[in-house]
N, C-alpha and C positions, 0 to 999 in steps of 0.2 A: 411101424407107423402107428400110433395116427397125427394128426396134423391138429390143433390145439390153438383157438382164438379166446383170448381173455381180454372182455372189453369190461370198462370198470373204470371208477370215478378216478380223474387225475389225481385229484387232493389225495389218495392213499400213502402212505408210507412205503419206499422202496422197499422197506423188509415185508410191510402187507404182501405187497406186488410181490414178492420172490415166494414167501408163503402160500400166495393162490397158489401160484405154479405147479410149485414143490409139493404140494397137497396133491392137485389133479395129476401129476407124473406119479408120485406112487399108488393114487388110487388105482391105476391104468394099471400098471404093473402088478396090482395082487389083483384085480379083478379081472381083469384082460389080458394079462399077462403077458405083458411085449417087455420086449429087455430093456436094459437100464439105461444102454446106449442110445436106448430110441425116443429123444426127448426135441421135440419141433415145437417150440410153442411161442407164438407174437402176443406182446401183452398191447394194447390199445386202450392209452390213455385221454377220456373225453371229459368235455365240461361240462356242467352238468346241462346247462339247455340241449345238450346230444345224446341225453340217455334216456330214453321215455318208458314212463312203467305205469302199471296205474295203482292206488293204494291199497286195493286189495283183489284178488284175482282168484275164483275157487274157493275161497275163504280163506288165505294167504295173505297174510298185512306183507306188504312190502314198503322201502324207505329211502333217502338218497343215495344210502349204500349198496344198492342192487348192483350187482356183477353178472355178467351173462356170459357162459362158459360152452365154446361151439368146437364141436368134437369132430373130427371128418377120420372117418376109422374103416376101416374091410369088412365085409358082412361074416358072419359066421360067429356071430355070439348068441347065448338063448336070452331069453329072456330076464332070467334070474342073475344070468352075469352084467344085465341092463342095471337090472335095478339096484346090486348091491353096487356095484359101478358109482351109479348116481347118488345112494346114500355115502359110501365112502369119500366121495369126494363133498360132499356137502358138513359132513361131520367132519374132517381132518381141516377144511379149509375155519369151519367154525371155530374149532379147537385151537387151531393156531394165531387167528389174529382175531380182530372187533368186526370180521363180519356174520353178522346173524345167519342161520343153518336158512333161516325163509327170505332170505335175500340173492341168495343162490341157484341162479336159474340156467340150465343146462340142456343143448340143443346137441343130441347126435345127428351125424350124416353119416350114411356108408354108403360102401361104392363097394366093387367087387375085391376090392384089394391088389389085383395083378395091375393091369394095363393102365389102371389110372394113376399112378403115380411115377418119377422121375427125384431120385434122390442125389442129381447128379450126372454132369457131362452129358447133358440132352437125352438119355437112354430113359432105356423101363430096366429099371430091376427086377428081379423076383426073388425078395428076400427068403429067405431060408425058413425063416417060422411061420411064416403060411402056408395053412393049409390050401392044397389046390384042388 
């Protein structure tokens, strides 16, 4: 797991759209390190009166191309796997298409990892690469 909400301007280009993705799934994977199999992600395409931001935030300019990237993942990361986390996925997404590195906004959730998830046939799993 983890479970992957990319909400972001319709107007994007479907290779945009597949490059957020593609970005956030391997940043997950060197920094978090879940398998390559483990890729849940809904992309949620809005217009722009549904994406509210404001122009500058922290001292942060932000722009209509703002993407907001919500992570729901199992607790048991430090802190420095947060943060390289959030830069790699801010850099690779950069790198890859026309969205600016400060338009990229990124909301984790975790949860305990076990009981809360269901990857299938009503059950709870307890996948293999977590730690218990």
């Amino acid at each position: 797991m983890p479970f992957v909400r990319i909400s972001l301007p319709k107007k994007l280009s479907l290779a945009t759209k597949n490059n957020i993705s593609e970005s956030i799934h391997h940043a997950l994977i060197a920094e978090f390190h879940i398998p390559a199999a483990d890729y849940f992600h809904v992309i949620e395409e809005l217009e722009p009166h549904q994406i509210k931001y404001p122009e500058s935030y922290l001292g942060i300019s932000h722009s209509e191309d703002i993407i907001y990237v919500q992570i729901t993942a199992g607790q048991g990361r430090t802190l420095e796997q947060k943060k390289n986390l959030y830069h790699q996925i801010a850099v690779r997404i950069a790198a890859s298409t026309e969205i600016l590195i400060n338009n990229v906004i990124i909301v984790l959730l975790e949860n305990n990892g076990l009981e809360n998830w269901s990857f299938g046939n009503g059950e709870i799993q307890e996948p293999k690469h977590l730690k218990k």
